[in-house]
N, C-alpha and C positions, 0 to 999 in steps of 0.2 A: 608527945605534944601534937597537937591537932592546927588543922586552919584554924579551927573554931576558936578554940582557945588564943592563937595570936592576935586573932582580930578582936575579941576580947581586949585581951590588955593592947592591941592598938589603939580603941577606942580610950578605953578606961585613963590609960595613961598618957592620951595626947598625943601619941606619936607624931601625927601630920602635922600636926600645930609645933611640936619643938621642930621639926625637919625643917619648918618651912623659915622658923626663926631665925636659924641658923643659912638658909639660902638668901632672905630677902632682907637687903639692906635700907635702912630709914630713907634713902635716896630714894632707892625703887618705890616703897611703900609710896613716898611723895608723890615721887612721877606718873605712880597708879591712881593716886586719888586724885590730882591734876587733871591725867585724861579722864575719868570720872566726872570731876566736874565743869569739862570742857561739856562732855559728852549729853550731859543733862543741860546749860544753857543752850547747845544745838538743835534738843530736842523739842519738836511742834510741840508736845504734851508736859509743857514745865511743869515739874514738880517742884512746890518750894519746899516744903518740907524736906525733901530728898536732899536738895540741893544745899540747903542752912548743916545738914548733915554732915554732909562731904565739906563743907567749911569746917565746921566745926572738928573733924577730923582730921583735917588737915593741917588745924594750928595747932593740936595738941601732938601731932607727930611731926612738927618744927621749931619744938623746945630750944630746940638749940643752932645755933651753928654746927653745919659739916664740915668736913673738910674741902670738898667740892664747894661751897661758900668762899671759904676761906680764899680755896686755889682762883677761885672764879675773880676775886676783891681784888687778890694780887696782880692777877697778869690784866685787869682794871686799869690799876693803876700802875703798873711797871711801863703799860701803853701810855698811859696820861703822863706819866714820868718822860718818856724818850718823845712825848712833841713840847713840852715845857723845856727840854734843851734848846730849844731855839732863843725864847728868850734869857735863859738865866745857864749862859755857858760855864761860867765860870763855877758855879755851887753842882749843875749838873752834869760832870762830866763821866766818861764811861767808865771810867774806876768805879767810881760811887754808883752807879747804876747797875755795876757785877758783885759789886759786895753787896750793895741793896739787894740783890738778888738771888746772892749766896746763903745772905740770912731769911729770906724769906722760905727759899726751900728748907732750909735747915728745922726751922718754925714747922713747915708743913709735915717734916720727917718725923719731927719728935709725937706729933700726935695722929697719926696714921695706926697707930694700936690700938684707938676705941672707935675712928670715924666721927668722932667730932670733936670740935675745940671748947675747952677750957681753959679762961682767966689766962 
């Protein structure tokens, strides 16, 4: 077997492209086309076209909720939860505030095997 021939079926059969599938997670992808489209309204030479692009790719690789979503909503609201005990002591005490919290991870654990949440 030759270089020639690995870089052959490297090309042929995607190699770079499965590797990279397998390294770069829908977050990253996002947080790439983010800085992307940070990068182009910064830029003196707006491109809209580019730019409608980079949107546009950017909603179609935010189909869904991640889990980073997800985590982000909870500890949102776990905060919003622990200054609402000031007014409503009695409903939100710190029991409920560590089972609310128990289950919330729990929620987070169970879908951590695809990276994002479903129903």
């Amino acid at each position: 077997m030759t270089a020639a021939t690995l870089q052959r079926w490297r090309e042929r059969d995607g190699w770079d492209e499965k590797r990279a599938a397998k390294a770069i997670s829908v977050d990253d992808l996002i947080t790439k086309t983010l800085g992307k489209i940070n990068d182009l309204l910064d830029s003196p030479e707006f491109n809209a076209d580019a730019f409608s692009k980079a949107v546009s790719q950017l909603k179609s690789l935010k189909g869904s909720n991640t889990v980073n979503d997800v985590i982000d909503c909870f500890a949102y609201f776990s905060a919003w939860t622990v200054e609402q005990r000031a007014f409503y002591p009695d409903n939100l005490t710190d029991d409920f505030i560590q089972k609310m919290t128990y289950w919330q991870d729990r929620y987070i654990q169970t879908h951590l095997g695809n990276g994002t949440i479903k129903g």
